[in-house]
N, C-alpha and C positions, 0 to 999 in steps of 0.2 A: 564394603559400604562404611562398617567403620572406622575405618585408615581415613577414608574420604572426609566423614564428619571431622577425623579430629585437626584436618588440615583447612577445614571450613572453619574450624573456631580458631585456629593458629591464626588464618586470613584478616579478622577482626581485628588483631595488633599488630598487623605488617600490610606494607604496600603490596597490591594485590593487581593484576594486568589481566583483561580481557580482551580480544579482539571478534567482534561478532561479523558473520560474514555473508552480504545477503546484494548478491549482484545483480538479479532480477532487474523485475519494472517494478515502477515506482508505487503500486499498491503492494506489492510484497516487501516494499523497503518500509511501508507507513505499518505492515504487518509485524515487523520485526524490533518496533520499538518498544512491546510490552517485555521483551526482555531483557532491554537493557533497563526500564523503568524498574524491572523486579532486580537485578542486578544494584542497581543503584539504592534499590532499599536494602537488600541485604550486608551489601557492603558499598556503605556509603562512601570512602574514601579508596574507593577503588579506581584505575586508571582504566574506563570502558570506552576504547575503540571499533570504530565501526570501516565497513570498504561496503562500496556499493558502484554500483555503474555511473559512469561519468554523465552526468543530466542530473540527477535525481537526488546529488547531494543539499541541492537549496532545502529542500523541504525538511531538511537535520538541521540546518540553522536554528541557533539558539536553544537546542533539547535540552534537558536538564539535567538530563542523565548520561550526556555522551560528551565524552571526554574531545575526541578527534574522528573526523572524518576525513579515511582515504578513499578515493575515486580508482577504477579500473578500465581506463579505455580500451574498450572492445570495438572498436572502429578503427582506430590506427595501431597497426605493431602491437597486435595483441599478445604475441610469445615475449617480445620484449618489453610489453608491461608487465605481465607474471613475471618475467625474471626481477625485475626494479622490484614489484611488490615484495617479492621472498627475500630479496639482498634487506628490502625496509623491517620487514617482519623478524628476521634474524637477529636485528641490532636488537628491536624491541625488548625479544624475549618472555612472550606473553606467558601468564601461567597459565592458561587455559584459552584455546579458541574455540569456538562457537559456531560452526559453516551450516547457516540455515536453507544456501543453494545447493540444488540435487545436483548439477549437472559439474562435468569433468575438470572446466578449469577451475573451480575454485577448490575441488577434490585436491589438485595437483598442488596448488598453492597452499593448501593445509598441510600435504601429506609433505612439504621438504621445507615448513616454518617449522623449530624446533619447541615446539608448545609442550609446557612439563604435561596435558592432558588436553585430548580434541575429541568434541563430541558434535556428532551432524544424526544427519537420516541416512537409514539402508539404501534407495534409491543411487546415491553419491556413487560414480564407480572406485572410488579410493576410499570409500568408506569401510576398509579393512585395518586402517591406518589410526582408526577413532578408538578414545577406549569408554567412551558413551555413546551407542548407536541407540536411534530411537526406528521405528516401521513406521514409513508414511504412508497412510491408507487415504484415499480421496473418496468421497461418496458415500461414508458414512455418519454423515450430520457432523462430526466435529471441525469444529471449526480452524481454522491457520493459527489463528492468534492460538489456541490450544495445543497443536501439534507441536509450535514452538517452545512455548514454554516448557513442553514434555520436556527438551533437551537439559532444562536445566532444573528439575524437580529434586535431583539429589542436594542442590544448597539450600531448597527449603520453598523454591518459588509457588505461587498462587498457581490456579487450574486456567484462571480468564482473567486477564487485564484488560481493560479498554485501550487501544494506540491511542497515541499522544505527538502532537505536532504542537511547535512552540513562535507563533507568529511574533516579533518584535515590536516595537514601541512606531518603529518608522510604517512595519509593515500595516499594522491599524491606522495610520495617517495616512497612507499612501490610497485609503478607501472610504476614507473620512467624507467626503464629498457625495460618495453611495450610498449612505447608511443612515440618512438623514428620514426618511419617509420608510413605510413597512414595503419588504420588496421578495423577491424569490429568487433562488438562482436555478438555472437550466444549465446541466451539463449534457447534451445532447452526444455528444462523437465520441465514439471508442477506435483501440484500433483495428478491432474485427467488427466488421460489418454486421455477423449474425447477434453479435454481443449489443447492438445499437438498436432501443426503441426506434419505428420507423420516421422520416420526417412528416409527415404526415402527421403522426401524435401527436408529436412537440409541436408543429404548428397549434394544431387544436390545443394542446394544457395551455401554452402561452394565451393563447385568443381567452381561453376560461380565468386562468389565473391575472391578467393584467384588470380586470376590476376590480381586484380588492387590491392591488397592491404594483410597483412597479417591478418589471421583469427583467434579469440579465441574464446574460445566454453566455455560457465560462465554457474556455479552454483553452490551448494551447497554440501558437501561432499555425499550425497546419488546420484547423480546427475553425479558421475563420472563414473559410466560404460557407460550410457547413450552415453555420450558427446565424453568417448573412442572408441566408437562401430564407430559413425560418424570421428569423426579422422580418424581412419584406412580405413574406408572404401571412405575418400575423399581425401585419399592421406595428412596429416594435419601433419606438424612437430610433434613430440614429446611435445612440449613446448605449445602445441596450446593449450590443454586441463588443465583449469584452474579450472576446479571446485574442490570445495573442498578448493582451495590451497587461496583463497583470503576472508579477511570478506565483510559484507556487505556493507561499507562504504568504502572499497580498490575496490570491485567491483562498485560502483556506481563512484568513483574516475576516473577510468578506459572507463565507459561506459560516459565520460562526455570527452573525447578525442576523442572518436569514431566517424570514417568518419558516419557509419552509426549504430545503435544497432536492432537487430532483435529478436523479442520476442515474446511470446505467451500472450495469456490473464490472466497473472501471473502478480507475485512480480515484477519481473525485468523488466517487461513495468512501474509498477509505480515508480520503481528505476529510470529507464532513465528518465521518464516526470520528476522525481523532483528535476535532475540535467538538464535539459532542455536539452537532445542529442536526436539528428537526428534519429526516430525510424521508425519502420516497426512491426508493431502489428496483429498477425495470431488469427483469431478468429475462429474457428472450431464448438462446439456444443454451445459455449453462442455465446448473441448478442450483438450489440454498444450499443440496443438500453437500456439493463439491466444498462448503466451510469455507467462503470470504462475501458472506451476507453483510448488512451494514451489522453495527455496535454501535451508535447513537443510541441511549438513554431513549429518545422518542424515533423510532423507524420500523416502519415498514416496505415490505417485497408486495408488489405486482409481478403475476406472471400465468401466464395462459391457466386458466383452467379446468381444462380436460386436459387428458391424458392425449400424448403426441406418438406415436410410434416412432418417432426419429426424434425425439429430445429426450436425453440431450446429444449430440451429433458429436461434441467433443467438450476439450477443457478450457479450449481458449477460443471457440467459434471460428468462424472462416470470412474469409473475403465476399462469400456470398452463401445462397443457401445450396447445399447441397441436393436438396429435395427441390427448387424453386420453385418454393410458392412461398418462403417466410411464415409458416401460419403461426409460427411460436412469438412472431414479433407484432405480428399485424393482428392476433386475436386479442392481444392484451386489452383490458378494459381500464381509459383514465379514471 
């Protein structure tokens, strides 16, 4: 430990290289930016690189605290992007990498970058390779943003940061037109089914919520039937259904106006927590207590309450209920 401090105070008067590695979906990428945030306060003239899955890098645009972001397509030639990524990471020469993903390839891709010191989770099966392993336990209330930052507590880092997403000048213009009257955003669609308040709800909050304010129904271009079906059937302008039609960082723009954002235990709850808006987070087959609840300053969890004999059924819910009958999604009270 003390060898370690005294090459953390050496790092203050020398260029210093991290590469943080978090290949996930895009709530575990918006998870992962409280340590580059603490990274960037500790050592502010550090070069902190990030890699994450090809889709997800929009949402790093303009961070303040990340130097470069590389992308890892896992859809085409995925051994031959790990090879590209290791030949890139080689040149680098990072002092330190940071692999916040459990699972193998990004194990691999740590374990043959020549990093003077690599620190991940136990989970990782190369995680023999780290000479900072931290235990990743799910289920007992602490949270992701927590777990992460455990990785890096020996340079001094905080226990909880809030994520942080950094919308641009264009990306607030791009919603400028939206944001004129008080309004709500619905993020209705996850990509597990058990994870999605029912349509049904959302029909109802929309019908409730559109008197005091206008309503937009946010997601991603698959995400637009969904959000059309609710539209029609709560009576919703034409214009209310945005999915598809905004990026990631024009919708986080958007959702950081919002009288209120309403969301599932998806992307778009860690969108809102990382532009700090006023949330309402539906939890259906996962639990708070698996640790990626919102982090907005003002938010609150709906989620069934009595006790379910089969919730929670898993970590990342299913294509449908296992049980069929949905009662963890359909008991929920708006």
């Amino acid at each position: 430990m003390a060898g370690f401090r005294q090459a953390r105070f050496f790092c203050y008067f020398c260029f210093v290289r991290f590469l943080i590695i978090q290949t996930a979906f895009l709530g575990d990428v918006i998870l992962a930016t409280p340590v580059a945030s603490e990274l960037r306060r500790l050592y502010p003239d550090a070069q902190i690189d990030v890699l994450v899955r090809k889709g997800n890098e929009g949402v790093l645009a303009h961070h303040v605290s990340i130097s470069h972001v590389y992308t890892f397509n896992k859809k085409e030639g995925k051994l031959a992007e790990m090879r590209r990524l290791i030949r890139q990471f080689r040149k680098e020469k990072y002092d330190e990498i940071i692999n916040l993903h459990r699972f193998g390839s990004s194990g691999l891709i740590t374990f043959l970058s020549p990093a003077k010191r690599k620190a991940g989770f136990d989970k990782n099966p190369f995680s023999f390779c780290y000479h900072h392993k931290v235990k990743h336990e799910i289920g007992n209330g602490v949270h992701e943003v927590e777990r992460n930052l455990q990785l890096i507590t020996e340079h001094g880092a905080l226990k909880r940061v809030r994520p942080t997403v950094f919308p641009g000048e264009a990306d607030y213009k791009a919603v400028e037109s939206l944001v004129q009257t008080p309004f709500f955003c619905l993020a209705p669609a996850s990509i597990w089914f058990t994870k999605q308040l029912p349509k049904a709800s959302w029909i109802k909050l929309a019908q409730q919520l559109k008197v005091n304010g206008t309503v937009y129904l946010v997601g991603g271009p698959t995400d637009h039937a969904l959000c059309e079906e609710i539209r029609l059937e709560a009576g919703l302008p034409e214009n209310s259904n945005l999915a598809g039609k905004l990026s990631l960082l024009q919708s986080c723009a958007l959702f950081s106006r919002a009288q209120r954002c309403y969301v599932n235990d998806s992307g778009p709850m860690h969108m809102a927590s990382a532009v700090n808006a006023p949330t309402t987070a539906f939890f259906c087959s996962t639990i708070p207590a698996f640790g990626f609840g919102p982090l907005a300053d003002d938010s609150e969890i709906r989620e069934l309450n009595e006790p379910l004999y089969c919730r929670p059924c898993g970590l990342h819910g299913y294509k449908a209920c296992p049980e069929g009958h949905f009662k963890c999604g359909n008991g929920i009270q708006l």
